[in-house]
N, CA, C and O of each residue as an XYZ file, in Angstrom:
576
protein
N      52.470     -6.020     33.409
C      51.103     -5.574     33.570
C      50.559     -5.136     32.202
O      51.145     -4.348     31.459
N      49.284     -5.772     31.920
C      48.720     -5.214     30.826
C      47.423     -4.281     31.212
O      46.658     -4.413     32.167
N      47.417     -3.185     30.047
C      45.571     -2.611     30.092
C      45.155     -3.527     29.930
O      45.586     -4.476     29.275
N      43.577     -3.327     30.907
C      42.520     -4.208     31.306
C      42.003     -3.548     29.872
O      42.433     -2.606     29.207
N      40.522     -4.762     29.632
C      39.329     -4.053     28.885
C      38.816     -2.776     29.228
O      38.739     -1.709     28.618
N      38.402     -3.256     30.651
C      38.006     -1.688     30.835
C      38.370     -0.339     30.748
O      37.515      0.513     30.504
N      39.703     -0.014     30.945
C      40.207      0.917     30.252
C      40.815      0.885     28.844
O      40.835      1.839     28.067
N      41.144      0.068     28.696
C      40.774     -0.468     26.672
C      39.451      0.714     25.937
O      39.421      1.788     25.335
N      38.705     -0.093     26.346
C      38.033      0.737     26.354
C      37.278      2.023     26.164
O      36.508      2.328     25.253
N      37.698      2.788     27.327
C      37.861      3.883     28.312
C      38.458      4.999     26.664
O      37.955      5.847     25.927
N      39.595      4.378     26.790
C      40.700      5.086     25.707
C      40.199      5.215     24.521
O      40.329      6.198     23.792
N      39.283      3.674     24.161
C      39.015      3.933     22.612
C      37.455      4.793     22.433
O      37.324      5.352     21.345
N      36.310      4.923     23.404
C      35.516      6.315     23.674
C      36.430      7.588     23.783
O      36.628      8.138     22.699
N      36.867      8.011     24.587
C      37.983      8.808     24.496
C      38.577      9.083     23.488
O      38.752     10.296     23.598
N      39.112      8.698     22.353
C      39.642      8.763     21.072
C      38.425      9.056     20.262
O      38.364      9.995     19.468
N      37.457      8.211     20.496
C      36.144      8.443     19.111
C      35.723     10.000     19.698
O      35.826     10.949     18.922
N      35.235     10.226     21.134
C      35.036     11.615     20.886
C      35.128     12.257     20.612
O      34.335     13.183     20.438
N      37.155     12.049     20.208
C      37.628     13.090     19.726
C      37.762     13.336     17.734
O      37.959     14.172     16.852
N      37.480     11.907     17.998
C      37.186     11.908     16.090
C      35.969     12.774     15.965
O      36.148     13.888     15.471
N      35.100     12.532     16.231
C      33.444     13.096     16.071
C      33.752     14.641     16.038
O      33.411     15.163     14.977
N      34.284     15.436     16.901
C      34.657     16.684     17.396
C      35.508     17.028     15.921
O      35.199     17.908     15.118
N      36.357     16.328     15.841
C      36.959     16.733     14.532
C      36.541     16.176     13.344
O      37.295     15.734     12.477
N      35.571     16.193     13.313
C      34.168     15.323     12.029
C      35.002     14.329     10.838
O      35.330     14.671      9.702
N      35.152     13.394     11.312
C      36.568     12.362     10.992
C      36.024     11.134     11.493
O      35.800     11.055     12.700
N      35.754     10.063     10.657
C      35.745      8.385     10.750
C      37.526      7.878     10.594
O      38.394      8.126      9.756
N      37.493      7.083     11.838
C      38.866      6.370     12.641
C      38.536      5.311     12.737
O      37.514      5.037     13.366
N      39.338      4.318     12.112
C      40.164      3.348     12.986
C      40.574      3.148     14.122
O      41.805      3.129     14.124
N      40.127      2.983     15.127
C      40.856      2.703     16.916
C      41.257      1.848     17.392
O      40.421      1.051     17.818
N      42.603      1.543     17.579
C      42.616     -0.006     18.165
C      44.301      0.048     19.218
O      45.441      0.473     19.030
N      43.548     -0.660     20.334
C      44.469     -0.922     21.993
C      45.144     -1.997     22.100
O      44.606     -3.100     22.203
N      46.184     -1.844     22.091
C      47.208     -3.191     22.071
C      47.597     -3.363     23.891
O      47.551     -2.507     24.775
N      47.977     -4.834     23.956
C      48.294     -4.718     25.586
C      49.697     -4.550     25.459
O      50.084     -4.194     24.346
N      50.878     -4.792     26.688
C      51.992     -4.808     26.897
C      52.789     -5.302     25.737
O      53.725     -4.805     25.112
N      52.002     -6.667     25.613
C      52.354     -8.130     24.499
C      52.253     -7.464     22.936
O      52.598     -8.316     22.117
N      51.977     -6.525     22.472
C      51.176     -5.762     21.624
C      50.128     -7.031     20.942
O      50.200     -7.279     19.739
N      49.064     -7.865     21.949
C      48.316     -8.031     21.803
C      47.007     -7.361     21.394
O      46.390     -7.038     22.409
N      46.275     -6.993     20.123
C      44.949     -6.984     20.175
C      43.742     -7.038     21.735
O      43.220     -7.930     22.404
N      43.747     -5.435     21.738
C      42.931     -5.460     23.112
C      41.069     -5.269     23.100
O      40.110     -5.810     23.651
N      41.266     -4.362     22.291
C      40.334     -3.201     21.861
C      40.146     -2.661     20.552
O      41.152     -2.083     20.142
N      39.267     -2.665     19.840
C      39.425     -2.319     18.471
C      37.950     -1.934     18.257
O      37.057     -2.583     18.802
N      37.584     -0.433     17.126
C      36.566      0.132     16.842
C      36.876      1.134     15.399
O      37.430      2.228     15.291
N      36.351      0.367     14.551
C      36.120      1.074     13.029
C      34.770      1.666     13.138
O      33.685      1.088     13.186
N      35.133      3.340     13.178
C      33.966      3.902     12.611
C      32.962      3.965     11.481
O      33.421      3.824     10.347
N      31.690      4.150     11.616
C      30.889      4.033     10.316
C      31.825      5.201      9.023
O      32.283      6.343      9.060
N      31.754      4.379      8.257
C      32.592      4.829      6.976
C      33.866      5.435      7.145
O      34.254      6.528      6.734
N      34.590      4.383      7.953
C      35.992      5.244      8.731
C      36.491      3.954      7.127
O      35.726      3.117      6.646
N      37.808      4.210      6.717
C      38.297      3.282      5.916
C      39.108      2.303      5.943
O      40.181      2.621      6.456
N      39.039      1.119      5.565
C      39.294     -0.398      5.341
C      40.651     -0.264      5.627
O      41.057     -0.807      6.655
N      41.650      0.518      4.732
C      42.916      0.455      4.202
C      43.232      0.682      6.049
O      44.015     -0.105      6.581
N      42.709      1.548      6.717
C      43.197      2.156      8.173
C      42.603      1.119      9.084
O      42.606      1.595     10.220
N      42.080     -0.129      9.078
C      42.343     -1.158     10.172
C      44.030     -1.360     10.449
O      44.805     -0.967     11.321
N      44.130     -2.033      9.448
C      45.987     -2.403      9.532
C      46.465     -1.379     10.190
O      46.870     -1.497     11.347
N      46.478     -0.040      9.411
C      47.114      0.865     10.107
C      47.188      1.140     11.352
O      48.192      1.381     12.022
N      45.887      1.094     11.717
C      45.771      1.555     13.610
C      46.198      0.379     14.270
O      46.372      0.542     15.478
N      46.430     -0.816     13.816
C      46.762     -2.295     14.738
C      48.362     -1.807     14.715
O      49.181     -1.675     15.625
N      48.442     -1.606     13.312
C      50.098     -1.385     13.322
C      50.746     -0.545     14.008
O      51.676     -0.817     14.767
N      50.246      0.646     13.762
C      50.729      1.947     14.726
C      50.347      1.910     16.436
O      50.965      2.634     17.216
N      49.339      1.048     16.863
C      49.639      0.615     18.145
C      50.674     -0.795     18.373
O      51.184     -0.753     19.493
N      50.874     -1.380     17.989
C      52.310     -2.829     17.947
C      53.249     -1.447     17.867
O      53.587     -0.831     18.877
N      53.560     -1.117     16.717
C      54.512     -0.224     16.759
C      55.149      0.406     18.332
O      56.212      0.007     18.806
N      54.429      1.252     18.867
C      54.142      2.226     19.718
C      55.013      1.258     21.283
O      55.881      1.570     22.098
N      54.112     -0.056     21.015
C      54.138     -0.392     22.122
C      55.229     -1.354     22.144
O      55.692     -1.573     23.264
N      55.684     -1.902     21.284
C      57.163     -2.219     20.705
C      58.528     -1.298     21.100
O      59.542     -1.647     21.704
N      58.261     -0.346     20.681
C      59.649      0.592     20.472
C      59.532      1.848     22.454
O      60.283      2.633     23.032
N      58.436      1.388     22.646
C      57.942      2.436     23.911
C      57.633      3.709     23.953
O      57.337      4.292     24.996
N      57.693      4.412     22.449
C      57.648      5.667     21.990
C      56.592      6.034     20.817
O      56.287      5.165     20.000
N      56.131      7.123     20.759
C      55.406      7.680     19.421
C      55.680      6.997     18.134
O      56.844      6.772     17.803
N      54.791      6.693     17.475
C      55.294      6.838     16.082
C      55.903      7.140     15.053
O      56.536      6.527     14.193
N      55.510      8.622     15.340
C      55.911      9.921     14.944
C      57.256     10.733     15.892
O      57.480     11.926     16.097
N      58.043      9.370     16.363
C      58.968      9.890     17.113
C      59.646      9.050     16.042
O      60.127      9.502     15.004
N      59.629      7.803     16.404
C      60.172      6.363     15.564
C      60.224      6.923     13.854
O      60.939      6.273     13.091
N      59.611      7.879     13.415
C      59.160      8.378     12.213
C      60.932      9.155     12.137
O      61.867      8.951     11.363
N      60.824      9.783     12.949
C      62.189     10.681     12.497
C      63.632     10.153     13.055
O      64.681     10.742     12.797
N      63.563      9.083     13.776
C      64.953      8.183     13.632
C      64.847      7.112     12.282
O      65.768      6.479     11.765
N      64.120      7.126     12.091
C      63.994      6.279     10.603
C      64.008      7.052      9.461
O      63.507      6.610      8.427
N      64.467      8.046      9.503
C      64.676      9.036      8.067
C      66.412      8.667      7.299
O      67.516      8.738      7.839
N      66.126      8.365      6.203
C      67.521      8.446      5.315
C      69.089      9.258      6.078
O      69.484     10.424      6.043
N      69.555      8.238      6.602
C      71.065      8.688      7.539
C      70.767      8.881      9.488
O      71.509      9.110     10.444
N      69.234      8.628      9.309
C      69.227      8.295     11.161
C      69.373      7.023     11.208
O      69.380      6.196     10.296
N      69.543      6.856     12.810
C      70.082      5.621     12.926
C      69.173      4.644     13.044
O      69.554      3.590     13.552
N      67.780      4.774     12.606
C      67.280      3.558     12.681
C      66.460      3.199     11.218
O      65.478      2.492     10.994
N      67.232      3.927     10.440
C      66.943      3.702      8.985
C      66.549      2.445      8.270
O      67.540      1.729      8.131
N      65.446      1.912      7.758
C      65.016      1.021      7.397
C      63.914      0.319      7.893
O      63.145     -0.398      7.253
N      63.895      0.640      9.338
C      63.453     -0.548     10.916
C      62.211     -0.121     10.190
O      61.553     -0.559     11.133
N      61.242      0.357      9.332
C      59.438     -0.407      9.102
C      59.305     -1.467      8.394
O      58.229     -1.964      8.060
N      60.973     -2.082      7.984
C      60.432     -3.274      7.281
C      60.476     -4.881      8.338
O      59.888     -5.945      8.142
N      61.669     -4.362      9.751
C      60.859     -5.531     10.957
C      59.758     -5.586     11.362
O      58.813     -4.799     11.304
N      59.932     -6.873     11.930
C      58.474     -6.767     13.116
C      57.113     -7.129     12.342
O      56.035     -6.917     12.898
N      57.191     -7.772     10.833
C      55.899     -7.867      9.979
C      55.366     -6.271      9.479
O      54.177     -5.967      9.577
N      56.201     -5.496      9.041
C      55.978     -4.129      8.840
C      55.454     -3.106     10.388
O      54.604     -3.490     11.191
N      56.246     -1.742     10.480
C      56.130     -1.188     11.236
C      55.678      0.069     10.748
O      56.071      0.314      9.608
N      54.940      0.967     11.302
C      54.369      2.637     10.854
C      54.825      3.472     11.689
O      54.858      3.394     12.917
N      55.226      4.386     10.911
C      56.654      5.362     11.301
C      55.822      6.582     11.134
O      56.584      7.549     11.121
N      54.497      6.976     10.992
C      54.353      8.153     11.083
C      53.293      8.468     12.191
O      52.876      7.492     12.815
N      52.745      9.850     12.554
C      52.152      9.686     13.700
C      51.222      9.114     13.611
O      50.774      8.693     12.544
N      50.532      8.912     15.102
C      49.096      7.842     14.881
C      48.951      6.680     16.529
O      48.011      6.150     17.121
N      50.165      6.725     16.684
C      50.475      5.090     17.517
C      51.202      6.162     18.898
O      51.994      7.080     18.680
N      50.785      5.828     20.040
C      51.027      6.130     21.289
C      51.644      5.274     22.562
O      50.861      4.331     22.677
N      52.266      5.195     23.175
C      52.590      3.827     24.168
C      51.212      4.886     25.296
O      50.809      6.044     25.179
N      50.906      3.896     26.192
C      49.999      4.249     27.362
C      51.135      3.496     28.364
O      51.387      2.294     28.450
N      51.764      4.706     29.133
C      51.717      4.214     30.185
C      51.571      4.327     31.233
O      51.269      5.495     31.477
N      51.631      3.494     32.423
C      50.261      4.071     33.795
C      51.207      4.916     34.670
O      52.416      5.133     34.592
N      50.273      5.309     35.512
C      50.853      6.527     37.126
C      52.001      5.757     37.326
O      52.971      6.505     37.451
N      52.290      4.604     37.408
C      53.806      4.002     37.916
C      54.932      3.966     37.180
O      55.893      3.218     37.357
N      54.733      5.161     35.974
C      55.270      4.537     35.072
C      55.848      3.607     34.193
O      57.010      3.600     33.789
N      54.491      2.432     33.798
C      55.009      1.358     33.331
C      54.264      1.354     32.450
O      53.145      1.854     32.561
N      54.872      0.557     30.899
C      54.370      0.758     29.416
C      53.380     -0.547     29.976
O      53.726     -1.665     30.358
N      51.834      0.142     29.849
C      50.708     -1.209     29.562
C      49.817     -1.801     28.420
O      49.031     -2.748     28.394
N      50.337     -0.662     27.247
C      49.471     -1.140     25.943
C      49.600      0.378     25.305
O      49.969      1.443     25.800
N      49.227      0.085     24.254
C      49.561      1.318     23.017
C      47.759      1.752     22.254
O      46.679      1.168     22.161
N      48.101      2.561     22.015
C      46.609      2.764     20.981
C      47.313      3.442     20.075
O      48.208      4.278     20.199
N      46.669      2.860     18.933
C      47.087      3.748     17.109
C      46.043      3.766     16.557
O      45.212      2.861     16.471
N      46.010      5.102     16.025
C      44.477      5.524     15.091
C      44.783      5.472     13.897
O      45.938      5.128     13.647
N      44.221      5.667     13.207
C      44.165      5.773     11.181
C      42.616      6.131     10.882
O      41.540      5.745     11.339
N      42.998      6.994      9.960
C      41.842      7.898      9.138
C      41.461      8.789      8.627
O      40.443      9.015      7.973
N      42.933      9.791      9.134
C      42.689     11.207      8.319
C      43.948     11.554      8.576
O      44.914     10.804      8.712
N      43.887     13.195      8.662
C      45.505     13.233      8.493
C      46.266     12.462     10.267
O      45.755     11.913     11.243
N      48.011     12.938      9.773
C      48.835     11.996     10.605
C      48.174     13.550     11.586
O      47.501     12.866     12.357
N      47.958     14.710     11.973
C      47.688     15.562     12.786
C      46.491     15.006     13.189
O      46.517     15.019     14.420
N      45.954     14.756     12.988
C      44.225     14.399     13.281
C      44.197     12.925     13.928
O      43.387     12.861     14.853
N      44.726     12.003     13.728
C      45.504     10.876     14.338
C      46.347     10.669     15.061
O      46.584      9.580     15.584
N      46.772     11.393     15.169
C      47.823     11.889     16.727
C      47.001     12.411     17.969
O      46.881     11.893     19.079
N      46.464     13.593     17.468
C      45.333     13.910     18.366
C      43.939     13.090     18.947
O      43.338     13.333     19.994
N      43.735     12.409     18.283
C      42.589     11.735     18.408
C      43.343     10.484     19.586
O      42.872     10.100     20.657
N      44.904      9.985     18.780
C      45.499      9.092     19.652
C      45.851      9.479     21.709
O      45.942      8.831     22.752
N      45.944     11.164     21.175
C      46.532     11.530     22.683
C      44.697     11.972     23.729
O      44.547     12.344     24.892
N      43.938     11.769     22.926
C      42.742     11.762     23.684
C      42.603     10.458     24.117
O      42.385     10.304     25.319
N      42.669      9.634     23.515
C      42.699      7.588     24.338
C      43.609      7.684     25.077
O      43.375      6.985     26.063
N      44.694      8.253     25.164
C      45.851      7.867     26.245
C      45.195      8.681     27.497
O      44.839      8.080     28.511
N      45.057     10.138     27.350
C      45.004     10.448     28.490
C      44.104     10.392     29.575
O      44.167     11.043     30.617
N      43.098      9.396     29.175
C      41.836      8.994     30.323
C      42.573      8.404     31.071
O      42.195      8.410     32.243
N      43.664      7.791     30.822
C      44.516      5.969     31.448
C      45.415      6.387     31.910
O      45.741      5.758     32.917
N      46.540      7.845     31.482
C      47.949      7.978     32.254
C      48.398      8.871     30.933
O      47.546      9.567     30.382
N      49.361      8.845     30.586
C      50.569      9.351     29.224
C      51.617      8.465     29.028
O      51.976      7.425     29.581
N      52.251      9.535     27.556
C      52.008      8.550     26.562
C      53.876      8.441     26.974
O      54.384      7.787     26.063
N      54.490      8.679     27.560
C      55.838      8.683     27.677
C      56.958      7.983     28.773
O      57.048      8.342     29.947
N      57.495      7.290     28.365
C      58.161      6.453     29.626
C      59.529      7.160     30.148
O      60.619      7.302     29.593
N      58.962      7.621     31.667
C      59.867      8.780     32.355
C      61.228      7.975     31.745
O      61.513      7.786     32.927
N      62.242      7.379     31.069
C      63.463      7.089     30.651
C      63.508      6.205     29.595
O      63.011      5.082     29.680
N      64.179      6.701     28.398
C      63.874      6.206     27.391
C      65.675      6.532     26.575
O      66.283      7.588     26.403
N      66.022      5.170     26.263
C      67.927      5.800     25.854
C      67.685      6.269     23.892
O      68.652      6.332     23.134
N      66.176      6.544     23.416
C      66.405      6.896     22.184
C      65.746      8.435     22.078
O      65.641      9.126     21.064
N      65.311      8.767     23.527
C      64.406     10.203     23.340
C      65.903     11.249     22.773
O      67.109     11.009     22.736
N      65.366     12.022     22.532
C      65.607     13.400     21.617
C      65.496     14.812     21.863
O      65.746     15.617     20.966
């Protein structure tokens, strides 16, 4: 099952509100199951360099089934997944990137922001998730 547009969407209003609130131009962008390109919204004078980023940090997200900023700290010098941002056509290991997944618990698409700090991008990310469900898959063999 993938997110529809419509909650595509849903998530990426949801996220900009929360940019605006925290007076911050974002990058927004909804990947499906496939980490297909769902949804995507660059704010006025949000920055260039943070398209990639938010595509990446949602593939990421929705790849691994976990945070970014989870994937961020098994990838530190002597964890065990040391190296892994250079698969996958480059991966982003810091926060930003969310899995969405629905009431049945099933992973349906990711959203990753870019644009200001990794705190401000996390947050902005957990405002798109939670119109649709959360961001965590009740069983996961790398949680912490």
């Amino acid at each position: 099952m993938h997110v529809n547009l419509e909650n595509a969407e849903k998530a990426i209003e949801a996220a900009r509100k929360k940019a605006v609130e925290l007076k911050t131009q974002m990058c927004i962008a909804v990947v499906d199951s496939g980490a297909n390109l769902k949804a995507f919204l660059r704010m006025d004078d949000a920055w260039v360099g943070s398209i990639d980023i938010a595509i990446k940090k949602a593939k990421t997200a929705v790849f691994f089934g976990m945070a970014t900023g989870q994937l961020g700290k098994l990838s530190q010098p002597g964890k065990p997944l040391y190296g892994i941002e250079h698969s996958n056509e480059g991966l982003i290991t810091f926060p930003g990137g969310l899995p969405i997944v629905d009431d049945d618990g099933v992973l349906v698409g990711a959203i990753g922001v870019s644009g200001s700090s990794v705190e401000n991008d996390h947050k902005v990310a957990e405002a798109g998730v939670k119109v649709l469900g959360v961001s965590e898959l009740p069983e996961h063999p790398w949680r912490t």
